[in-house]
C-alpha atoms as an extended CHARMM CRD file, in Angstrom:
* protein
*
       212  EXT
         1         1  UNK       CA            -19.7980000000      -22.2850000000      -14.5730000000  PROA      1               0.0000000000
         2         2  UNK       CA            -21.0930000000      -19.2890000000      -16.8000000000  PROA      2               0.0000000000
         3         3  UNK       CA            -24.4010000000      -19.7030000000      -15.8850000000  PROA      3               0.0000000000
         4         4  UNK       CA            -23.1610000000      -19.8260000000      -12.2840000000  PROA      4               0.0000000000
         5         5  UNK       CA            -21.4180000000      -15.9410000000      -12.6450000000  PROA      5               0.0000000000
         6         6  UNK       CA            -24.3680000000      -14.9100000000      -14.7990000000  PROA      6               0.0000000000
         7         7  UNK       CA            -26.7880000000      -15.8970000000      -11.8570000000  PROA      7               0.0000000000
         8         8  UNK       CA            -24.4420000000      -14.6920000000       -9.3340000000  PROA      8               0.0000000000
         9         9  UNK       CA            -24.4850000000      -11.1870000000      -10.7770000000  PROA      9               0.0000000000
        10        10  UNK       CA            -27.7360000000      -10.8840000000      -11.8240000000  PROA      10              0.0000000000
        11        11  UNK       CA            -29.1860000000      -11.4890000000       -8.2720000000  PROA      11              0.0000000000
        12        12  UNK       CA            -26.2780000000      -10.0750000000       -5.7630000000  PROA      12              0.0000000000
        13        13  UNK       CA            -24.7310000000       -7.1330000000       -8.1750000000  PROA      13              0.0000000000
        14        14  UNK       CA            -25.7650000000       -4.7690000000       -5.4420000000  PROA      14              0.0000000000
        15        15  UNK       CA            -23.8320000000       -6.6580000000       -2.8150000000  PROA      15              0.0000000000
        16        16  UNK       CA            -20.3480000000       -7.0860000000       -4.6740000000  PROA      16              0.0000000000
        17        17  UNK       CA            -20.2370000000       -3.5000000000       -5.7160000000  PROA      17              0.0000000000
        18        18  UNK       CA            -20.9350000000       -2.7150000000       -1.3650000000  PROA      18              0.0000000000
        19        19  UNK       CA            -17.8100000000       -5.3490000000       -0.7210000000  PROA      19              0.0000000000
        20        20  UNK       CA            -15.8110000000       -3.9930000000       -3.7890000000  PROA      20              0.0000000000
        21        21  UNK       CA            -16.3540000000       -0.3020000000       -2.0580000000  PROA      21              0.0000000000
        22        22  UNK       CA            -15.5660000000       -1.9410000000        1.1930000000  PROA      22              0.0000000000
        23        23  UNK       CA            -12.4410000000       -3.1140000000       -0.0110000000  PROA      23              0.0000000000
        24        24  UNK       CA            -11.1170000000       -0.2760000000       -1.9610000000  PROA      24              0.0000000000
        25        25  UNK       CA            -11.9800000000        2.0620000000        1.1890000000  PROA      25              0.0000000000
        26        26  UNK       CA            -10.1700000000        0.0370000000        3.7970000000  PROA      26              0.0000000000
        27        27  UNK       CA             -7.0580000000       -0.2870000000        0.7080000000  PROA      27              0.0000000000
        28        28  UNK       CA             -6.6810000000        3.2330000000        0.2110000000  PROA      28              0.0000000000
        29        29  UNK       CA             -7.6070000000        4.2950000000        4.2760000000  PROA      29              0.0000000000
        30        30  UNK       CA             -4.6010000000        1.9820000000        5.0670000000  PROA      30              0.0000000000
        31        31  UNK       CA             -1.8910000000        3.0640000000        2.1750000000  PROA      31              0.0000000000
        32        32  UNK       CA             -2.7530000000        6.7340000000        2.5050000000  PROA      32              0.0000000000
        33        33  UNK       CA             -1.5630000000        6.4610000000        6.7860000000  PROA      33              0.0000000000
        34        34  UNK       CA              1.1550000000        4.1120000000        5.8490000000  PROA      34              0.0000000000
        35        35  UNK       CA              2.5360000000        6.4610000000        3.2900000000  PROA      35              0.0000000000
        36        36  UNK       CA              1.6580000000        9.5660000000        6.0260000000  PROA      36              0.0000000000
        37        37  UNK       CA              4.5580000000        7.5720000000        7.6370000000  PROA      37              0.0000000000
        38        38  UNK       CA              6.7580000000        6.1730000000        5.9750000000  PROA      38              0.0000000000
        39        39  UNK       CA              7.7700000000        9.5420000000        3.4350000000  PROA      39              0.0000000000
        40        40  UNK       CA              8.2340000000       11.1920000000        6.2270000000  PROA      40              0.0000000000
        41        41  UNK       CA             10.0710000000        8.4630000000        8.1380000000  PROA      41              0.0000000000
        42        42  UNK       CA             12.0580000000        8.0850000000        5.0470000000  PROA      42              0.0000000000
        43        43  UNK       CA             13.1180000000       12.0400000000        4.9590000000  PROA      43              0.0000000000
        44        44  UNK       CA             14.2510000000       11.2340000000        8.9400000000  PROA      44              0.0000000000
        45        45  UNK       CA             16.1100000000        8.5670000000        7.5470000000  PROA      45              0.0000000000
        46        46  UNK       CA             18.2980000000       10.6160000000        4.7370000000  PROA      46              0.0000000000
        47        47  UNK       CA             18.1820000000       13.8600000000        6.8390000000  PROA      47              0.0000000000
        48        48  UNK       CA             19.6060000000       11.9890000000       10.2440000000  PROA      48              0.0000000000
        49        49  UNK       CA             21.7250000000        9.3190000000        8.8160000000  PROA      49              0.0000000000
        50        50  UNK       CA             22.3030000000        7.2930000000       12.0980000000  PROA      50              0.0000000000
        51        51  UNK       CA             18.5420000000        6.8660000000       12.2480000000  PROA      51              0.0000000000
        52        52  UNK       CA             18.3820000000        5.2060000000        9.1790000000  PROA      52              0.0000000000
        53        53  UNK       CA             19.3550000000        1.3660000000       10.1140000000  PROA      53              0.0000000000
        54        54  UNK       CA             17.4700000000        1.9110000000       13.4790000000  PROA      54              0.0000000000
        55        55  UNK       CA             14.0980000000        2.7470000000       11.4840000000  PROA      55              0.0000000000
        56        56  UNK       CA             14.6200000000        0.3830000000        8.3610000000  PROA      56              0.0000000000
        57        57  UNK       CA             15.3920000000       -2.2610000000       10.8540000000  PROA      57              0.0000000000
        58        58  UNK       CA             12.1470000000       -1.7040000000       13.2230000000  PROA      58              0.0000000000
        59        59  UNK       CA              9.9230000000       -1.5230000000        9.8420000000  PROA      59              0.0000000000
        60        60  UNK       CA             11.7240000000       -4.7290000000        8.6220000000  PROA      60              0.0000000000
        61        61  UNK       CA             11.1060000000       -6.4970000000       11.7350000000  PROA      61              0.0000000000
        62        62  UNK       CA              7.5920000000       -5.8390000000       11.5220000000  PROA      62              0.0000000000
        63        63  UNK       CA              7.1160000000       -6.1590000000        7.5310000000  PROA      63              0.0000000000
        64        64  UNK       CA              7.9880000000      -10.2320000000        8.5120000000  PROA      64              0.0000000000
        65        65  UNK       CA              5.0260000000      -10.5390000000       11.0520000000  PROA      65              0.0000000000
        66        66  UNK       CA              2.0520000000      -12.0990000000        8.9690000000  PROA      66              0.0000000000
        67        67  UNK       CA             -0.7360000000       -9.7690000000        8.5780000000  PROA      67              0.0000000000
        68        68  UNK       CA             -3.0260000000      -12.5680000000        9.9290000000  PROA      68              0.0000000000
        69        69  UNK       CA             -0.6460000000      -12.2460000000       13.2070000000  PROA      69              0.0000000000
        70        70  UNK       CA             -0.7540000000       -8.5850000000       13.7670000000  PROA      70              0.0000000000
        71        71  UNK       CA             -4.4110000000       -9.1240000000       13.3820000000  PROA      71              0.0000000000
        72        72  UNK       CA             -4.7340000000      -11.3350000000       16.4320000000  PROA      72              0.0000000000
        73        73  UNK       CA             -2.3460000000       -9.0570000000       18.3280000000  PROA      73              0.0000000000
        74        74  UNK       CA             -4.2750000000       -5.9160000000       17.9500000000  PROA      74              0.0000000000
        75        75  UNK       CA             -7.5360000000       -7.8120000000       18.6020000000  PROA      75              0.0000000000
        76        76  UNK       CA             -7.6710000000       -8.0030000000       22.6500000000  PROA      76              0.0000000000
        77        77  UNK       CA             -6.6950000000       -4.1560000000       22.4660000000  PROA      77              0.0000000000
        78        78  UNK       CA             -8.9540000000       -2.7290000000       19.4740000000  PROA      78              0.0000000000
        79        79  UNK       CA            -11.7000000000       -5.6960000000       19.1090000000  PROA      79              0.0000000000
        80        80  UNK       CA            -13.0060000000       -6.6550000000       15.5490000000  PROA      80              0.0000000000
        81        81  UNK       CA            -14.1020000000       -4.1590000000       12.7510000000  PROA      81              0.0000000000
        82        82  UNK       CA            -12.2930000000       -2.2760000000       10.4310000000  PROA      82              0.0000000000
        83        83  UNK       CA             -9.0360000000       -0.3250000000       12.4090000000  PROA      83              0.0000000000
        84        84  UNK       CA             -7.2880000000       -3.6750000000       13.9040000000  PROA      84              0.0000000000
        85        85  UNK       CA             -7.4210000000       -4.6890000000       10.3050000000  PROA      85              0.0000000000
        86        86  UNK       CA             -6.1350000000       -1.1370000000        9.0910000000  PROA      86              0.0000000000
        87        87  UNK       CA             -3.3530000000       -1.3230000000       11.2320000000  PROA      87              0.0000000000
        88        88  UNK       CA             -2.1600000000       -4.3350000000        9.8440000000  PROA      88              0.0000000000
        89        89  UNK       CA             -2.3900000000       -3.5130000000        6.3200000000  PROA      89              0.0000000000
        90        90  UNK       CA             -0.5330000000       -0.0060000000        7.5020000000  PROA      90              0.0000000000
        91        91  UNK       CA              2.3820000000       -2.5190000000        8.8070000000  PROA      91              0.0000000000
        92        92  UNK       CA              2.2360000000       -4.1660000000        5.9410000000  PROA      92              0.0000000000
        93        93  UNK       CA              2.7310000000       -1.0080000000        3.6170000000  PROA      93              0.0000000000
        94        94  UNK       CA              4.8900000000        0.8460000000        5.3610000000  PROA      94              0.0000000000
        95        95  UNK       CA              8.5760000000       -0.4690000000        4.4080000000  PROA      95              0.0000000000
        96        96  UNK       CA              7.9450000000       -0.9740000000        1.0070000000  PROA      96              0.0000000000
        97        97  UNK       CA              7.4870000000        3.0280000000        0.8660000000  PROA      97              0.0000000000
        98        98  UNK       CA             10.0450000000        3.8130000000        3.6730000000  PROA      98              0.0000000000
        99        99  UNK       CA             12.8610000000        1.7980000000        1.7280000000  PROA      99              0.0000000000
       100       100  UNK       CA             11.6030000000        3.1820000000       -1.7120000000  PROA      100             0.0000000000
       101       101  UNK       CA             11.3990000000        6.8400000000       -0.0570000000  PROA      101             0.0000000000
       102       102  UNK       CA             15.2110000000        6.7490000000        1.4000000000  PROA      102             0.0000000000
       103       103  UNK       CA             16.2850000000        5.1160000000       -1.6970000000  PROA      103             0.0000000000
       104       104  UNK       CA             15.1560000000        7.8140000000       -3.7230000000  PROA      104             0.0000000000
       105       105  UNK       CA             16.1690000000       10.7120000000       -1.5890000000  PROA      105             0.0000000000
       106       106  UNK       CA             19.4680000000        9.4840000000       -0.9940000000  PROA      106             0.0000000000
       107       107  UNK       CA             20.1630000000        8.6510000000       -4.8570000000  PROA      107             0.0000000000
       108       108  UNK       CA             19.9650000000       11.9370000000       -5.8350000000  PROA      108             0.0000000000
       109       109  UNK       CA             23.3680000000       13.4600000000       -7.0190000000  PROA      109             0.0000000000
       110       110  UNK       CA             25.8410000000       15.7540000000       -4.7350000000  PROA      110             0.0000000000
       111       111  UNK       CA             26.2510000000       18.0540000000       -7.7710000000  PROA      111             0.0000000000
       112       112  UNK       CA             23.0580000000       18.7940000000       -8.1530000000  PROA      112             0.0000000000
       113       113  UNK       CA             22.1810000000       19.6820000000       -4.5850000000  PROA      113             0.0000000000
       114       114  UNK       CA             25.7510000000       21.5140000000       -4.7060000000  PROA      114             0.0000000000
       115       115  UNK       CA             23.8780000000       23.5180000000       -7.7410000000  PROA      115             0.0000000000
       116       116  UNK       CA             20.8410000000       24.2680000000       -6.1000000000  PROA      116             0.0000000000
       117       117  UNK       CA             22.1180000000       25.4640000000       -2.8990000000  PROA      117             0.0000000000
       118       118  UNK       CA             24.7690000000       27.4790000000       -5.2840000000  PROA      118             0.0000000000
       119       119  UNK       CA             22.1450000000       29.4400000000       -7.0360000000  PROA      119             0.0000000000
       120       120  UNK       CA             20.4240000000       30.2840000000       -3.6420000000  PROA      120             0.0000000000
       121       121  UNK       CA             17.9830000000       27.8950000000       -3.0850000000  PROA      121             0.0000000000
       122       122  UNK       CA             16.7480000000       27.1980000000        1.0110000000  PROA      122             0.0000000000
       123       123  UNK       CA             17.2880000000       24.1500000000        2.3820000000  PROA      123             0.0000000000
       124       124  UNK       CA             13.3720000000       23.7580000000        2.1540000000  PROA      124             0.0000000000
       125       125  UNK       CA             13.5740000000       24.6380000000       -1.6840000000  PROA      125             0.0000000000
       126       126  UNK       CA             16.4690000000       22.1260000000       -2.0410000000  PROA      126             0.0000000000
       127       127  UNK       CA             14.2500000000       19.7320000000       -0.7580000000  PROA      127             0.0000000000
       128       128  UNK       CA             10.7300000000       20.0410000000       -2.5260000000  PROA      128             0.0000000000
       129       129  UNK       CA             12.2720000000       21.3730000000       -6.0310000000  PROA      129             0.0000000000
       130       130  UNK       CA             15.4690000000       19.5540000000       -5.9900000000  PROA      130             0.0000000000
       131       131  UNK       CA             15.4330000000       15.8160000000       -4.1520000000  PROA      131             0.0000000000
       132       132  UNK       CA             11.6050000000       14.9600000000       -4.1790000000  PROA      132             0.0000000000
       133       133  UNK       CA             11.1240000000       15.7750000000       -7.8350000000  PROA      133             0.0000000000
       134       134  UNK       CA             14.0840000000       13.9850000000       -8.8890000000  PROA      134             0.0000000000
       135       135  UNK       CA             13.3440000000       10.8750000000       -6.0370000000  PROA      135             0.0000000000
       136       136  UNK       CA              9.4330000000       10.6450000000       -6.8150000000  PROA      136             0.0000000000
       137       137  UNK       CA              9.7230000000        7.6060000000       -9.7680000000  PROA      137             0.0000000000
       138       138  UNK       CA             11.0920000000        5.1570000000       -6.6580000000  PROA      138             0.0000000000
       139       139  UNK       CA              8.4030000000        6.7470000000       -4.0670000000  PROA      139             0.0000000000
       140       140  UNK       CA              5.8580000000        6.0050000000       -6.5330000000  PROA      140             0.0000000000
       141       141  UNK       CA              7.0010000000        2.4820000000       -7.1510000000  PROA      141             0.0000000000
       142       142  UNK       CA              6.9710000000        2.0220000000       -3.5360000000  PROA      142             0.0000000000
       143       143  UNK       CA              3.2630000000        2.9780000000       -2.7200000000  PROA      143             0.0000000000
       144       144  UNK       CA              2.3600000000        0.8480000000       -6.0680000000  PROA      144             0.0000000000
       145       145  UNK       CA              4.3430000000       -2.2210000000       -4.6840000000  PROA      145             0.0000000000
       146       146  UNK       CA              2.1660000000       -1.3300000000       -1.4710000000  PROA      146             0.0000000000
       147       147  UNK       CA             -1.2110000000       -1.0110000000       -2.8280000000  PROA      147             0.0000000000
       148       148  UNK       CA             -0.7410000000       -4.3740000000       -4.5910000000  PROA      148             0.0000000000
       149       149  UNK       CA             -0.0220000000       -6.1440000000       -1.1270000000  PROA      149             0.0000000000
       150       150  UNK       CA             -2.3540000000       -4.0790000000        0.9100000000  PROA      150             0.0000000000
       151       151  UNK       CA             -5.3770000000       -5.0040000000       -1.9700000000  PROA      151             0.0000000000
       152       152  UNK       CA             -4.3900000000       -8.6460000000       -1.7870000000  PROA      152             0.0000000000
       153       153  UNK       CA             -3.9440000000       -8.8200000000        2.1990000000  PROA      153             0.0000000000
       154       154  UNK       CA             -7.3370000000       -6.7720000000        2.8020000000  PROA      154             0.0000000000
       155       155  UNK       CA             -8.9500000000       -9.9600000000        2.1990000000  PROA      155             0.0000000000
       156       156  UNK       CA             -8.1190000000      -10.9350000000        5.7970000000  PROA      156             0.0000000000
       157       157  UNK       CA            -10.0610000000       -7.9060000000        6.9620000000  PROA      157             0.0000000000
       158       158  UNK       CA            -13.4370000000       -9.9730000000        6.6300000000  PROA      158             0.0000000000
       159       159  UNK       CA            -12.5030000000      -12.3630000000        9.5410000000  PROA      159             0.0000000000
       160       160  UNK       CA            -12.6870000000       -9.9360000000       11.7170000000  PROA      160             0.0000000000
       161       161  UNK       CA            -15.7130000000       -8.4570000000       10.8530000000  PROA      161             0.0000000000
       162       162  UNK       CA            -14.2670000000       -5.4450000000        8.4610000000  PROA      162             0.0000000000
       163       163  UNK       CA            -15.8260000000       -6.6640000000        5.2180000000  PROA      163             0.0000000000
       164       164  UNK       CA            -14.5320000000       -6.0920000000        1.6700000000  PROA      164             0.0000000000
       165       165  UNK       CA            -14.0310000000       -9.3840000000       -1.1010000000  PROA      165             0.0000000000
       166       166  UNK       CA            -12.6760000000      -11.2990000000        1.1760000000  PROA      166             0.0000000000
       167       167  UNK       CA            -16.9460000000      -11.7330000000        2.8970000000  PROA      167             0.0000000000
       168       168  UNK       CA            -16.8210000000      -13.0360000000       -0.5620000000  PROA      168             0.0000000000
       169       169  UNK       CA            -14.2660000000      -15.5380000000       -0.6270000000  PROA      169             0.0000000000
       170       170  UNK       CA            -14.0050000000      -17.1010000000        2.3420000000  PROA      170             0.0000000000
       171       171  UNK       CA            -18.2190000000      -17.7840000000        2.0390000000  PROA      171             0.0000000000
       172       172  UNK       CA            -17.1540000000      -19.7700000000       -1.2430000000  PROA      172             0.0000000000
       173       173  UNK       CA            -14.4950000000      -21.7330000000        1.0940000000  PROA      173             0.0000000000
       174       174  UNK       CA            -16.9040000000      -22.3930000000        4.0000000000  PROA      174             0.0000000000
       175       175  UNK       CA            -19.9830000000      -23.5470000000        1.2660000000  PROA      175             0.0000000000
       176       176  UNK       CA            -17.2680000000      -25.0400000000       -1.1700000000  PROA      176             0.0000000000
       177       177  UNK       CA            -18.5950000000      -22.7300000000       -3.9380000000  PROA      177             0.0000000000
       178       178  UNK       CA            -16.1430000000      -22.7810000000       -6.6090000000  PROA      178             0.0000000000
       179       179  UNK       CA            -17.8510000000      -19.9440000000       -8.3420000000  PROA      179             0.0000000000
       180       180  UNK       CA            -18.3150000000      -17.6140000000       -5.3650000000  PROA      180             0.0000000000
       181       181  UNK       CA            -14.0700000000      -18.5360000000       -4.2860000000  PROA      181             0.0000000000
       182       182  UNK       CA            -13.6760000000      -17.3730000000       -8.1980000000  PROA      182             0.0000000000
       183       183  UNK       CA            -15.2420000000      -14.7230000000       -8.3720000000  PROA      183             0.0000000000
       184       184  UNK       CA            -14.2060000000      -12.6940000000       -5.2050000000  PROA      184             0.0000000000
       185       185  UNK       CA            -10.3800000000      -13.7450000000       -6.3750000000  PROA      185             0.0000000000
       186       186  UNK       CA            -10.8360000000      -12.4530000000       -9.0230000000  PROA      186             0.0000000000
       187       187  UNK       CA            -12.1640000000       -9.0370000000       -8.1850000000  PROA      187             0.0000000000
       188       188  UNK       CA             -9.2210000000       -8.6200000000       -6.0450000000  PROA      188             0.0000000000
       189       189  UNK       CA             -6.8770000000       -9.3870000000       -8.7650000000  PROA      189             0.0000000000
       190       190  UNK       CA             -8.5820000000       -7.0280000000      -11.2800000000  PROA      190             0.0000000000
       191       191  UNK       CA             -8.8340000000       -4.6000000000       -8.3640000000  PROA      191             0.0000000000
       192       192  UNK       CA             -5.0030000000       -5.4180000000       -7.5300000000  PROA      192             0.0000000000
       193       193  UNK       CA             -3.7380000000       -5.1370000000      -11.3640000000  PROA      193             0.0000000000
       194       194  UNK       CA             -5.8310000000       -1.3450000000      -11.6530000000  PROA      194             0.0000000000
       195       195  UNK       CA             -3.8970000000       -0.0940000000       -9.0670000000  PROA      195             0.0000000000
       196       196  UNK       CA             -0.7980000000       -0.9880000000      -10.7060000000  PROA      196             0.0000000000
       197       197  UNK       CA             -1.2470000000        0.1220000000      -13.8250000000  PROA      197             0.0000000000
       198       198  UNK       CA             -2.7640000000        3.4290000000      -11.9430000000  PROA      198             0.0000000000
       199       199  UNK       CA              0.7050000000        3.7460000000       -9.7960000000  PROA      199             0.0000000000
       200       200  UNK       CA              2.5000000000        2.4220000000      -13.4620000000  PROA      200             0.0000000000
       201       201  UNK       CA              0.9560000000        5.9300000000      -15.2900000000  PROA      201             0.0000000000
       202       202  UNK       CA              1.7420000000        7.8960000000      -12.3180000000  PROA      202             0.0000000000
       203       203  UNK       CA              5.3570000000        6.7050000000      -12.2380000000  PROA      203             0.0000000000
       204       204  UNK       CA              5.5960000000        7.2820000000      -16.0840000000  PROA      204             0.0000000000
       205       205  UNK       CA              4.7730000000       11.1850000000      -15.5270000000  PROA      205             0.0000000000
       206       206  UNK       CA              8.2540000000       11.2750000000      -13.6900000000  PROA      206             0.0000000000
       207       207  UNK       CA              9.9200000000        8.9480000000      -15.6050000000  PROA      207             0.0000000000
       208       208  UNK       CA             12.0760000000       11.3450000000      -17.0680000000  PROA      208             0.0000000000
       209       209  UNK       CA             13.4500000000       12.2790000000      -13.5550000000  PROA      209             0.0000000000
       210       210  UNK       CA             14.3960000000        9.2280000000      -13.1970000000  PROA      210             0.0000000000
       211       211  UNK       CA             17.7320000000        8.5340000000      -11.8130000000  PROA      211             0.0000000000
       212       212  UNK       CA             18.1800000000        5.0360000000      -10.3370000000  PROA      212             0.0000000000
């Protein structure tokens, strides 16, 4: 089976580094516009409280669709290629970060918004000094627990024609190559367990604003 990766590499190298890219550009397209939504869905949600269990519950809702299913939705409307699978990854991402987001926001303690606003700080200050600062840890555990699923899930994108590992993969299925299903699974668990320990460092930074 050595000889088998050894080969593998030695002749398609080239190749696995385009699908790697392929993959970590349609991963990090889809978790940047799901977090462009759900942070600021989440500040909605803490800011307007009786919007809160009408926007959690759409996002739920559509967090229990299968990304396979949103795929074939979106397919008679935007066709095959890379944005009907970047809109279900974005589905995917979103409530992980929107729950993680209003969590955060709303943990953060009366007295110390009582403080801030008592020493003269704008709403606006109160906001990006005060309860983003303190709320970030649980944001940044959010988009971590997203990138892991959106990483893992992209894999679907090369059925419809978007590439990535999953060109990879699903070529070992169809040929019943062990060592080409191996290989792409395991490039998207390495690439899956990077951007955890990436989000892990990140979250560390804040850990000592930690409050939940």
């Amino acid at each position: 089976m050595m000889d088998q990766f050894t080969a593998y590499f030695a002749e398609n190298s080239g190749r696995w580094l385009s699908m790697t890219a392929a993959h970590l550009k349609i991963s990090l397209i889809s978790l940047l516009i799901a977090a462009a939504i759900a942070v600021p869905a989440g500040v909605i949600c803490v800011y307007f409280k009786r919007t809160e269990r009408y926007i959690t519950a759409l996002f739920g809702i559509l967090r229990v669709i299968p990304s396979l299913a949103i795929l074939l939705l979106v397919l008679p409307v935007m066709g095959t290629g890379t944005a009907p699978a970047t809109v279900a990854l974005v589905v995917l991402a979103i409530p992980p970060i929107l729950i993680n987001t209003v969590t955060g926001l709303s943990g953060v303690p009366d007295f110390m918004l009582e403080t801030a606003e008592g020493i003269g700080m704008e709403p606006r200050q109160v906001w990006t000094r005060v309860r983003f600062p303190l709320a970030m840890p649980l944001i940044i555990t959010g988009l971590k627990t997203a990138a892991v699923e959106i990483i893992a899930s992209a894999t679907l994108a090369s059925k419809i024609g978007a590439g990535g590992l999953g060109d990879l993969i699903f070529t070992g299925i169809g040929l019943f190559k062990t060592d080409l299903l191996i290989i792409g699974g395991a490039s998207v668990a390495m690439l899956s367990l990077l951007a955890g320990l990436l989000f892990g460092a990140a979250e560390k930074i804040f850990l000592r604003h930690k409050i939940i």
